[in-house]
C-alpha positions as protocol buffer text, in pm:
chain_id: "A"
residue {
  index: 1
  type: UNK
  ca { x: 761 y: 3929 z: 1731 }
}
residue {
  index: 2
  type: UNK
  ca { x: 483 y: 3697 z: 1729 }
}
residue {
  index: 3
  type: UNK
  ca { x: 504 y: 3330 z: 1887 }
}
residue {
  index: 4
  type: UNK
  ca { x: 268 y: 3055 z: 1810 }
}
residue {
  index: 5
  type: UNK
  ca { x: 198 y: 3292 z: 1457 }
}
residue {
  index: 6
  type: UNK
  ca { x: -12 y: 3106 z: 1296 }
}
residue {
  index: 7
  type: UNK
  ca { x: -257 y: 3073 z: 1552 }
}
residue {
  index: 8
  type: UNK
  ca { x: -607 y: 3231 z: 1448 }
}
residue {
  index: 9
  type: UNK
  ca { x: -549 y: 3545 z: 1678 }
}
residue {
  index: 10
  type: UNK
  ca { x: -223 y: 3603 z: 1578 }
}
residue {
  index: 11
  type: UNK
  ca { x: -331 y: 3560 z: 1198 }
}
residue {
  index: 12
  type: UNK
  ca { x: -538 y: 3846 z: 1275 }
}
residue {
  index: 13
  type: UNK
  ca { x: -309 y: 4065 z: 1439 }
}
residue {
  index: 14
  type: UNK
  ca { x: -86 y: 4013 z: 1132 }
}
residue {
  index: 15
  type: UNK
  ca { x: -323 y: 4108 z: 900 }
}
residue {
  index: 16
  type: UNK
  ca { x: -445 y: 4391 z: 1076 }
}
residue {
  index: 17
  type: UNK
  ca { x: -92 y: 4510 z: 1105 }
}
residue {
  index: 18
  type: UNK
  ca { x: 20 y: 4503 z: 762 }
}
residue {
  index: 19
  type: UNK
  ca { x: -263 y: 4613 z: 613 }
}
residue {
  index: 20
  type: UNK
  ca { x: -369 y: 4928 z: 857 }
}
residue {
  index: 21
  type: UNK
  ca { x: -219 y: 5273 z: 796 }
}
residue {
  index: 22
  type: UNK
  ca { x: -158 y: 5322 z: 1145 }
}
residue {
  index: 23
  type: UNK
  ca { x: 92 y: 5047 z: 1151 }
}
residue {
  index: 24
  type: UNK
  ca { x: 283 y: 5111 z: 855 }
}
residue {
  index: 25
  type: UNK
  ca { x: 619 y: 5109 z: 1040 }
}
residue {
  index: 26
  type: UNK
  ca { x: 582 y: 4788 z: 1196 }
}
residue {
  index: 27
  type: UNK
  ca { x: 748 y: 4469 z: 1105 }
}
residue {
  index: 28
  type: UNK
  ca { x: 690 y: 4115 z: 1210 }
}
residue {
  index: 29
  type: UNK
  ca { x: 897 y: 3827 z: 1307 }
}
residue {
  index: 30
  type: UNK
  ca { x: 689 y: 3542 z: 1293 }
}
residue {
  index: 31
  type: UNK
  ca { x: 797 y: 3217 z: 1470 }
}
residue {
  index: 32
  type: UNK
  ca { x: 635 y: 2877 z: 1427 }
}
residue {
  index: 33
  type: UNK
  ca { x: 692 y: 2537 z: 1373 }
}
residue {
  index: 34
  type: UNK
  ca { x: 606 y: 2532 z: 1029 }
}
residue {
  index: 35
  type: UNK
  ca { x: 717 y: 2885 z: 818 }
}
residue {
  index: 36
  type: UNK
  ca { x: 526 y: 2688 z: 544 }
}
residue {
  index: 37
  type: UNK
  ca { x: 186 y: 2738 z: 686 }
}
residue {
  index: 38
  type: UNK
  ca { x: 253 y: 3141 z: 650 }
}
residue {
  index: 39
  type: UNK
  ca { x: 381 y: 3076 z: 327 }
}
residue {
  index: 40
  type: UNK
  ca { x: 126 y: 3376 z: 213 }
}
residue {
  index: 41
  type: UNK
  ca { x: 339 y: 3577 z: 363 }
}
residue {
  index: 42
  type: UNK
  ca { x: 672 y: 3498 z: 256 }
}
residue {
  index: 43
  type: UNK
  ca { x: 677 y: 3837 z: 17 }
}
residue {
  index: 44
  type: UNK
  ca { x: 606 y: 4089 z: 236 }
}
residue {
  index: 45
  type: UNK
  ca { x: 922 y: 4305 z: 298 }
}
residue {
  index: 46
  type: UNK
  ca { x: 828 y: 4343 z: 645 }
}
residue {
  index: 47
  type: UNK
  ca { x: 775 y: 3964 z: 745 }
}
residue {
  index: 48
  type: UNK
  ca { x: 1067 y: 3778 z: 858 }
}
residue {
  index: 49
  type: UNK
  ca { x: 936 y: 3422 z: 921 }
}
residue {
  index: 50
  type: UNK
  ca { x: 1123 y: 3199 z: 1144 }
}
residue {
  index: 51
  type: UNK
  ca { x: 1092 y: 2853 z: 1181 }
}
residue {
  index: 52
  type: UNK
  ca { x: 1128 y: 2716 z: 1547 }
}
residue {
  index: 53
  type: UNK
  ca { x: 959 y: 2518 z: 1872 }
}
residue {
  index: 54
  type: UNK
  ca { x: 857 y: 2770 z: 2137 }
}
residue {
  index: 55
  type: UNK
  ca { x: 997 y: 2500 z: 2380 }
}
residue {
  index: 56
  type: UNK
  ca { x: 1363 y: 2535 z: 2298 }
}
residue {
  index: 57
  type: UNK
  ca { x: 1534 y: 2780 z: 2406 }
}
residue {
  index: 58
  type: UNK
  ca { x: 1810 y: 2865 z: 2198 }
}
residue {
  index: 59
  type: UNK
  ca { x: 1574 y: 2886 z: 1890 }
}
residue {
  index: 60
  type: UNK
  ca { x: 1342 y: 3100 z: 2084 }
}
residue {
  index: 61
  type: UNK
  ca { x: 1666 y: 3297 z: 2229 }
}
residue {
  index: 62
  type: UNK
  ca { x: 1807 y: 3411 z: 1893 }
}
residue {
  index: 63
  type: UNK
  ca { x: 1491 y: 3494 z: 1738 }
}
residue {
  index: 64
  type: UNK
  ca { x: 1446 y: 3767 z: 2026 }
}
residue {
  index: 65
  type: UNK
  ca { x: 1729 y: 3968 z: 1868 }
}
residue {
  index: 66
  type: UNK
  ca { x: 1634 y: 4295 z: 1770 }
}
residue {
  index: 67
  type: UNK
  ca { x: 1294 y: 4264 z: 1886 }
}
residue {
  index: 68
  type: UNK
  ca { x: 1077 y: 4547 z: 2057 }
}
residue {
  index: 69
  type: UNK
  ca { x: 787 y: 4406 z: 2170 }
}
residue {
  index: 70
  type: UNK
  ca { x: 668 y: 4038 z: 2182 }
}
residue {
  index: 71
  type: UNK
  ca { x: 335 y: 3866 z: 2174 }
}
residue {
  index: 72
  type: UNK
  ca { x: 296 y: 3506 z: 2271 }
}
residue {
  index: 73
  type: UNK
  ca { x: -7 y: 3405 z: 2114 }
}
residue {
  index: 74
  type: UNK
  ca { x: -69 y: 3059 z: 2292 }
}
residue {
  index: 75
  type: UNK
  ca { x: -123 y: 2950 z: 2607 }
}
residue {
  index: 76
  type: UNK
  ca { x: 160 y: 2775 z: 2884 }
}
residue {
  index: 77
  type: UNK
  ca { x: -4 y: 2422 z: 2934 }
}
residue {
  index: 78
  type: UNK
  ca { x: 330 y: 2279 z: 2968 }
}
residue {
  index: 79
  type: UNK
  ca { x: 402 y: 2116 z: 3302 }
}
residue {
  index: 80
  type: UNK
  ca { x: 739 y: 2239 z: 3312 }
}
residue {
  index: 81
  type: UNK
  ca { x: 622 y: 2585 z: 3209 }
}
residue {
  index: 82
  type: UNK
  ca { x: 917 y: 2569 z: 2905 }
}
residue {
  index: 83
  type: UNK
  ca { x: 706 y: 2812 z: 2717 }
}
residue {
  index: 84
  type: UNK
  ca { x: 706 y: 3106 z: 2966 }
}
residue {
  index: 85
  type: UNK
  ca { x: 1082 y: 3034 z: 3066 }
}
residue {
  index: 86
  type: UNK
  ca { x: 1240 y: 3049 z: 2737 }
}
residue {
  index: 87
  type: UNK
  ca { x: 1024 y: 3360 z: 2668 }
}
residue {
  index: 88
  type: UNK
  ca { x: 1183 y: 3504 z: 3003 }
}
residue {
  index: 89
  type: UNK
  ca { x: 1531 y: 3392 z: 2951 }
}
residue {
  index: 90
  type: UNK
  ca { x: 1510 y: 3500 z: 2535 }
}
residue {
  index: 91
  type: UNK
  ca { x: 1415 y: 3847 z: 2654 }
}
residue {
  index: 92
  type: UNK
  ca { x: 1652 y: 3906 z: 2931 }
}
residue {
  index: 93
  type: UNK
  ca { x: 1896 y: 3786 z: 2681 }
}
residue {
  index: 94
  type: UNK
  ca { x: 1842 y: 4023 z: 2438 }
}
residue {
  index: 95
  type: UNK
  ca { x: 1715 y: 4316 z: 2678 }
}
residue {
  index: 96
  type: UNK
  ca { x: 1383 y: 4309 z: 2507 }
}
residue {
  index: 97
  type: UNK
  ca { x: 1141 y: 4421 z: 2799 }
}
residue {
  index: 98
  type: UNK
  ca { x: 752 y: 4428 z: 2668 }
}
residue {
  index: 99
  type: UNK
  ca { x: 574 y: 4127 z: 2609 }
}
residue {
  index: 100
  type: UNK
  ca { x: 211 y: 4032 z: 2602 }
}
residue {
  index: 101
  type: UNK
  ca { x: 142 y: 3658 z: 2697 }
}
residue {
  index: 102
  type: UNK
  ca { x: -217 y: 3469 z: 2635 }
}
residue {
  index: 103
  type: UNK
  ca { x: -330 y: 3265 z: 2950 }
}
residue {
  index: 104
  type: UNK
  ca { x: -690 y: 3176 z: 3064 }
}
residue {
  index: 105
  type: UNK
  ca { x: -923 y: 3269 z: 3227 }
}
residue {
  index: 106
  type: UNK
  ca { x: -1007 y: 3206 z: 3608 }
}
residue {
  index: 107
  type: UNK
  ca { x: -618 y: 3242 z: 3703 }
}
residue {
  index: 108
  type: UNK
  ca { x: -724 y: 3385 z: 4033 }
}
residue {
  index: 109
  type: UNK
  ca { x: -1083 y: 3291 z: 4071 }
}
residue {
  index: 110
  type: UNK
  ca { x: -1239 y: 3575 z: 3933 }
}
residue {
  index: 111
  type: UNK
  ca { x: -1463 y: 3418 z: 3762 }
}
residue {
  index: 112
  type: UNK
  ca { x: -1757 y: 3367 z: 3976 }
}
residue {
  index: 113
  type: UNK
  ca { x: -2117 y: 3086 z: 3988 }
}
residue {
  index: 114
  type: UNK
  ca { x: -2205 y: 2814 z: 3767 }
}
residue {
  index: 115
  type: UNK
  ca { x: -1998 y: 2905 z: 3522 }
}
residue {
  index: 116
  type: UNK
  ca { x: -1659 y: 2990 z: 3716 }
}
residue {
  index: 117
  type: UNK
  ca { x: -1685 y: 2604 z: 3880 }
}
residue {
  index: 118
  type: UNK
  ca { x: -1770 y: 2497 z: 3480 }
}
residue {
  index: 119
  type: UNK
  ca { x: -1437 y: 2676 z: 3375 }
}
residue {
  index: 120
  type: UNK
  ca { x: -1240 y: 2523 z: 3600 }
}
residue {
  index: 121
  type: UNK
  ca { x: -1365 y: 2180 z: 3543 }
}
residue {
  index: 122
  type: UNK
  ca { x: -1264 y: 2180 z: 3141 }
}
residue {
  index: 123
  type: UNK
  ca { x: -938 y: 2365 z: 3209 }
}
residue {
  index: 124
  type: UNK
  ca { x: -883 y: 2087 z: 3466 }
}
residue {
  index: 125
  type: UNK
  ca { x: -500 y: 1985 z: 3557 }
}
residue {
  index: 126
  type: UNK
  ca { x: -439 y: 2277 z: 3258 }
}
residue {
  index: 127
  type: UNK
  ca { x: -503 y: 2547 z: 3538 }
}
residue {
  index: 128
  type: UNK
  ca { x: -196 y: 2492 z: 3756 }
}
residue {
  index: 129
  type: UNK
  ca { x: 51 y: 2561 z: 3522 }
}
residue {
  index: 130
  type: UNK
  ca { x: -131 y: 2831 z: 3314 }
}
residue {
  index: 131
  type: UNK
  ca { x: -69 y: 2982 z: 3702 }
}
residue {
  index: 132
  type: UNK
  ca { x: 219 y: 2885 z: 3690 }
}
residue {
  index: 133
  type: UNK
  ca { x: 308 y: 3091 z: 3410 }
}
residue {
  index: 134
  type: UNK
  ca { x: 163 y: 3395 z: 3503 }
}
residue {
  index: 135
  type: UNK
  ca { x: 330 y: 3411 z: 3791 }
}
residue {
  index: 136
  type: UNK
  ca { x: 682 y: 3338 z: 3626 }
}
residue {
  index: 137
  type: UNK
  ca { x: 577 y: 3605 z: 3431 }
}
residue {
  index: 138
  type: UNK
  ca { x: 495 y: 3841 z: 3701 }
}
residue {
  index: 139
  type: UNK
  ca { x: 793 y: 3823 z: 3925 }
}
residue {
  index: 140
  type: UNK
  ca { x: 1009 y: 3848 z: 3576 }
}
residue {
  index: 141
  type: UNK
  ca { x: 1069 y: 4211 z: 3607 }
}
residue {
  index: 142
  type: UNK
  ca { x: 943 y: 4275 z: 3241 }
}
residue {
  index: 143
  type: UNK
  ca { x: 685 y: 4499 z: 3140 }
}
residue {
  index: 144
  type: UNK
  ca { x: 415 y: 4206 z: 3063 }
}
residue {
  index: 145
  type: UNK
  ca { x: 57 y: 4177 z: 3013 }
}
residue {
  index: 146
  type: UNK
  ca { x: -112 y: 3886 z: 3052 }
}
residue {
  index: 147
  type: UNK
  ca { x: -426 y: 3837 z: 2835 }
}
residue {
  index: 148
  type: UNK
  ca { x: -702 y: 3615 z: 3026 }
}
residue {
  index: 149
  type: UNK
  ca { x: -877 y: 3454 z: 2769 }
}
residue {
  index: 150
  type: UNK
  ca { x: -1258 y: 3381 z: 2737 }
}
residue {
  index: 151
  type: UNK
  ca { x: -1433 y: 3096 z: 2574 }
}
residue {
  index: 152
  type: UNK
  ca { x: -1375 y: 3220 z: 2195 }
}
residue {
  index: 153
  type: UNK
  ca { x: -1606 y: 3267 z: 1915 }
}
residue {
  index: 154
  type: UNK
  ca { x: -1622 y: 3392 z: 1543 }
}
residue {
  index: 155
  type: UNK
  ca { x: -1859 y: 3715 z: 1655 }
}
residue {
  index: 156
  type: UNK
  ca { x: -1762 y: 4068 z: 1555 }
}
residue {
  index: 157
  type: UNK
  ca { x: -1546 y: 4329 z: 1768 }
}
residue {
  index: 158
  type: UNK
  ca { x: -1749 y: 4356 z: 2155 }
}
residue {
  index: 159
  type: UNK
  ca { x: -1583 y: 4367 z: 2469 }
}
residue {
  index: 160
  type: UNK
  ca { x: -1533 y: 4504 z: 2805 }
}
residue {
  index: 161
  type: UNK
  ca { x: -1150 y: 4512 z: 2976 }
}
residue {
  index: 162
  type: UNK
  ca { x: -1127 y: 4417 z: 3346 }
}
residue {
  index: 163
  type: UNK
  ca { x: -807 y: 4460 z: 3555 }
}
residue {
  index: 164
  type: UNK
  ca { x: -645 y: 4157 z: 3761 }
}
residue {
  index: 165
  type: UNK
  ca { x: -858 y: 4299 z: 4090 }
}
residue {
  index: 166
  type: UNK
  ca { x: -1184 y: 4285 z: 3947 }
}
residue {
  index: 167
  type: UNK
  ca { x: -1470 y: 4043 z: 3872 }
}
residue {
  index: 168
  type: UNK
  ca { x: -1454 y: 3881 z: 3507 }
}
residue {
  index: 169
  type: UNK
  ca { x: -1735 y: 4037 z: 3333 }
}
residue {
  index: 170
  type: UNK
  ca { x: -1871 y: 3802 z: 3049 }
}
residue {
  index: 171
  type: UNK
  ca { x: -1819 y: 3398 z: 2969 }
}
residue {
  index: 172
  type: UNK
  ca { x: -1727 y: 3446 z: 2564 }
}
residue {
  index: 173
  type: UNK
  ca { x: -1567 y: 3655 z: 2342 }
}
residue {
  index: 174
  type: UNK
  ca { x: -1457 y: 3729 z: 1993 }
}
residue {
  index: 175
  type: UNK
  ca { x: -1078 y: 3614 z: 1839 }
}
residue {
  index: 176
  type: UNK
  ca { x: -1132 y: 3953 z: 1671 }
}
residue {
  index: 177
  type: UNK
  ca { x: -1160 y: 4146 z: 2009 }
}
residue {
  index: 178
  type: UNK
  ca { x: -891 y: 3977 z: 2144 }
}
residue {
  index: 179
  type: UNK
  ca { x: -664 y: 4051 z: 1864 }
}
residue {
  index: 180
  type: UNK
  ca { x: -820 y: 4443 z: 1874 }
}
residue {
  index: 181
  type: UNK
  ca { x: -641 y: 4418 z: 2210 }
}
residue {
  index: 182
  type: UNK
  ca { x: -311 y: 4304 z: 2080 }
}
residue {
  index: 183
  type: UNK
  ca { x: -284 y: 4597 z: 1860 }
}
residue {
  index: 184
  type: UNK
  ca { x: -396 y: 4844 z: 2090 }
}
residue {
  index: 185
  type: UNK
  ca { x: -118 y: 4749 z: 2302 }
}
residue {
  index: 186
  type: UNK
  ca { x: 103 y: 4759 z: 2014 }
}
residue {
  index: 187
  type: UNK
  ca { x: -23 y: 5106 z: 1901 }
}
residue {
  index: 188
  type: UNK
  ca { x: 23 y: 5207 z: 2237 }
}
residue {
  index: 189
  type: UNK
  ca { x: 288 y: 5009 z: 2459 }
}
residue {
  index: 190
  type: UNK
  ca { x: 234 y: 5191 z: 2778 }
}
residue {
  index: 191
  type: UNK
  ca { x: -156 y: 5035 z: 2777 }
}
residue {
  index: 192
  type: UNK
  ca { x: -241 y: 4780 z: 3054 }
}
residue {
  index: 193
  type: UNK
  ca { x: 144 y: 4816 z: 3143 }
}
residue {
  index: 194
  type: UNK
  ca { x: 186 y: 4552 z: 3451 }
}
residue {
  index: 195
  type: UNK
  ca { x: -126 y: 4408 z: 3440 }
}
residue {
  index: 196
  type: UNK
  ca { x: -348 y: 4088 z: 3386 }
}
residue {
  index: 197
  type: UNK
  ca { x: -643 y: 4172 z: 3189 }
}
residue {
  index: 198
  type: UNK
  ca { x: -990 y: 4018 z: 3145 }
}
residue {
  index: 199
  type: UNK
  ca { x: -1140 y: 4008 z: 2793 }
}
residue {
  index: 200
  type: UNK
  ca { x: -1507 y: 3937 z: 2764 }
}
residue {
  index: 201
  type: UNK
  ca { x: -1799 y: 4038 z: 2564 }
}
residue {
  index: 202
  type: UNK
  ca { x: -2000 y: 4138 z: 2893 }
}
residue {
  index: 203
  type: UNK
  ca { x: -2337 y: 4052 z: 2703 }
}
residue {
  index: 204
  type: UNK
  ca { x: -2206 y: 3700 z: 2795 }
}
residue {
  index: 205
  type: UNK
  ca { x: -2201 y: 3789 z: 3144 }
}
residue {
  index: 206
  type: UNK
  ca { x: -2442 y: 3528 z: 3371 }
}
residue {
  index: 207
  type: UNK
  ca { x: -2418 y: 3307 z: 3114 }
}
residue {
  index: 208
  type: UNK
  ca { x: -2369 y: 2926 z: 3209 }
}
residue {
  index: 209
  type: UNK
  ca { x: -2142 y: 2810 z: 2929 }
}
residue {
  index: 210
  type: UNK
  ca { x: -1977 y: 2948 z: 2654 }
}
residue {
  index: 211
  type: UNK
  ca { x: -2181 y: 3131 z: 2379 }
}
residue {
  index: 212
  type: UNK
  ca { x: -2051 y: 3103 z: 2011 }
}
């Protein structure tokens, strides 16, 4: 199950996924506020699209049926964190137990110099409850990963993986690499298990600002 599907990583990951061998036996729920904007893939015999607001819960709650894994492809900005706890509640609901959330990055000041201190300036009053949510999401008991987002570009697959303990390692990224993480955690549940990953292209790394 995809939230937030029609966001450009997520279109990605769907494409990827029904058009790659290797996924042949996976099928997508696809929930957004407007099934209309997916209407491309209305056809496909393995799309179920779902119209809904990630913010309430019983829409997000009964789309969880039957789900095995669940990415939520945008960010908690909300001040009341209603994003990550309907995601929480949904999936103890339904006893779904793997989920992959998108959050930002500098959640725990890993991201060091100029450019750490210019990160947290744009992501501004955002930061506290992006923290907020990956810490909801931590002490949930589910098997989560938490994707920390770079500064995203259009650039080809490039990236380096760093683990909640270590230093960020790059300032930008691809939406393609991020999504090439998605679906190796898809192919392969069990990957980055209980974790908060970096994703960066580390030849951004001691850059400044963000490079597209």
């Amino acid at each position: 199950m995809i939230l937030a599907a029609n966001g450009q990583i997520a279109r990605i990951v769907e494409q990827r996924i029904l058009t790659e061998d290797r996924f042949a036996d996976v099928s997508l729920t696809l929930f957004l506020r407007d099934t209309g904007r997916l209407a491309d893939l209305q056809s496909d015999p393995r799309v179920t699209l779902v119209d809904g607001d990630i913010t309430d819960p019983e829409a997000v709650r009964t789309a969880m049926a039957n789900q095995d894994l669940v990415f939520v492809a945008v960010v908690d900005h909300d001040r009341q964190n209603r994003l990550t706890k309907n995601v929480i509640a949904g999936m103890r609901a339904n006893q779904v137990s793997r989920v992959i959330f998108t959050n930002v990055l500098g959640l725990y000041d890993e991201v060091g110099g100029e450019f750490g201190q210019w990160n947290l300036d744009m992501i501004g009053a955002g930061m506290v409850p992006a923290r907020k949510s990956d810490q909801l999401l931590t002490d949930s008991g589910l098997d989560y990963t938490t994707l920390r987002l770079p500064w995203l570009n259009d650039r080809d697959i490039n990236y380096t993986v760093t683990t909640r303990n270590q230093s960020y390692n790059g300032v930008s990224g691809s939406r393609q690499s991020i999504a090439d993480v998605v679906l190796t955690i898809i192919a392969d549940p069990s990957k980055y298990s209980r974790d908060s990953i970096g994703i960066a292209d580390p030849d951004t790394e001691g850059q400044t600002r963000p490079v597209y």
